[in-house]
C-alpha positions as CSV (number, residue, x, y, z in Angstrom):
1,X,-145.8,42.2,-2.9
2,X,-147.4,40.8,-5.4
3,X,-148.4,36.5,-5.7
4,X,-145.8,36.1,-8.8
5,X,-142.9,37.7,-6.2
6,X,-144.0,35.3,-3.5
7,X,-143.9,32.2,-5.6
8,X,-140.1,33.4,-6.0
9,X,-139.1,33.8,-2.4
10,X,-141.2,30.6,-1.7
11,X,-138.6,28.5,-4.7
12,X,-135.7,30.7,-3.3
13,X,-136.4,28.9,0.3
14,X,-137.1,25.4,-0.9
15,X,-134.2,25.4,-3.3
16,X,-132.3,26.0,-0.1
17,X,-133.3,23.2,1.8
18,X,-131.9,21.1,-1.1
19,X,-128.5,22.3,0.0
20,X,-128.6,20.3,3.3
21,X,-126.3,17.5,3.8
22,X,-127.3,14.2,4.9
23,X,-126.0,13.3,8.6
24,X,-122.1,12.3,8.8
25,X,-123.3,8.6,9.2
26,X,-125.2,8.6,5.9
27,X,-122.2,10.2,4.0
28,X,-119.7,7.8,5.2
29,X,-122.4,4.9,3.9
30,X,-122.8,6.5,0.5
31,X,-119.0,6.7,-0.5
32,X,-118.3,3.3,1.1
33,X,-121.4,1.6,-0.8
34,X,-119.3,3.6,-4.2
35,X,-116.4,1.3,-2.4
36,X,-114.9,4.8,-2.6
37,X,-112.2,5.9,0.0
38,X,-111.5,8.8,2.2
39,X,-108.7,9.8,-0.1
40,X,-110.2,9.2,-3.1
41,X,-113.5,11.4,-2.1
42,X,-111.0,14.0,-1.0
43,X,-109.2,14.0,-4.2
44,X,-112.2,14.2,-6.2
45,X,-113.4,17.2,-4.1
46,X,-110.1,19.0,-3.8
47,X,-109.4,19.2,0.1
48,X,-107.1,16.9,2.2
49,X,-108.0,13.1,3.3
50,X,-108.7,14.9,6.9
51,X,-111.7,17.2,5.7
52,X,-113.4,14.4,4.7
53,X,-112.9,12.4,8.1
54,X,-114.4,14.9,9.8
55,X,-117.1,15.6,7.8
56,X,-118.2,12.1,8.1
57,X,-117.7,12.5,11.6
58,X,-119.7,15.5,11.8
59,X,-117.1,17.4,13.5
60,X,-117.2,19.6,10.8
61,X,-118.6,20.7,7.3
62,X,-117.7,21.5,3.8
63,X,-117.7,25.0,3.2
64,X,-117.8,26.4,-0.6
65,X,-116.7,25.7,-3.1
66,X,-115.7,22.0,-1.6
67,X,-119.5,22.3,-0.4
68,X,-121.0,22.5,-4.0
69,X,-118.7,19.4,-5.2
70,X,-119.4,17.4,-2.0
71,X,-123.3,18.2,-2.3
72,X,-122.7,17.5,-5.8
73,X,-121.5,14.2,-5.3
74,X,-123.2,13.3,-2.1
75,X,-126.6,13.9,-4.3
76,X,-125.1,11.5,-7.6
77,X,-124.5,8.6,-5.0
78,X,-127.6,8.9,-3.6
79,X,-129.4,8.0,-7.1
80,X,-126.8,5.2,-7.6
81,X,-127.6,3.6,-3.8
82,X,-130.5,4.9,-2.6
83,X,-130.3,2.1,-0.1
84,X,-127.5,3.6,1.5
85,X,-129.2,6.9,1.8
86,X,-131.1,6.0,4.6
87,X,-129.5,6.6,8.1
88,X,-128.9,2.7,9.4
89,X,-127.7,1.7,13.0
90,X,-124.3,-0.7,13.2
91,X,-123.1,0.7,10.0
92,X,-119.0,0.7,11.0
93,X,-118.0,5.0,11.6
94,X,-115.2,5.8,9.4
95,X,-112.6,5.9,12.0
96,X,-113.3,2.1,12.5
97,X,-112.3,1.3,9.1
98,X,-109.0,1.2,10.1
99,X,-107.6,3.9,7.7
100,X,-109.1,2.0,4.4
101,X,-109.6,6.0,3.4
């Protein structure tokens, strides 16, 4: 194989690591620092209020296409509040929000 061919497989690998989603804790702080809801998220993504509860509670994850447009705007809220990026303790869970989503 030649070096051009592993420089490929090498971006091929990194590009997928950019595909990771952030811990459930970290998701629920990015669309409540938007002031975004549950509903409102799931809406925008096109899956049920539900789907998004449980991703933020890491009981399950976005598979494609509602991946792509989660990671898509998981990644855009991010810029906008990198402050909420960061995985912080005695940040309220979404299920103690008291069905604001």
């Amino acid at each position: 194989m030649s070096d051009p061919d592993r420089l490929k497989q090498v971006d091929a690998l990194l590009d997928g690591l950019d595909d990771v989603l952030p811990p459930p804790r970290v998701r629920a702080q990015l669309r409540l620092a938007a002031n975004l809801t549950q509903q409102e998220v799931a809406d925008a993504v096109g899956v049920k209020r539900l789907a998004v509860v449980r991703w933020e509670l890491g009981k399950s994850t976005p598979r494609r296409p509602h991946r792509d447009a989660y990671m898509h705007l998981l990644k855009r809220l991010a810029k906008r509040f990198p402050e909420a990026a960061e995985l912080k303790e005695g940040m309220p869970t979404p299920a103690s929000e008291g069905g604001s989503g």
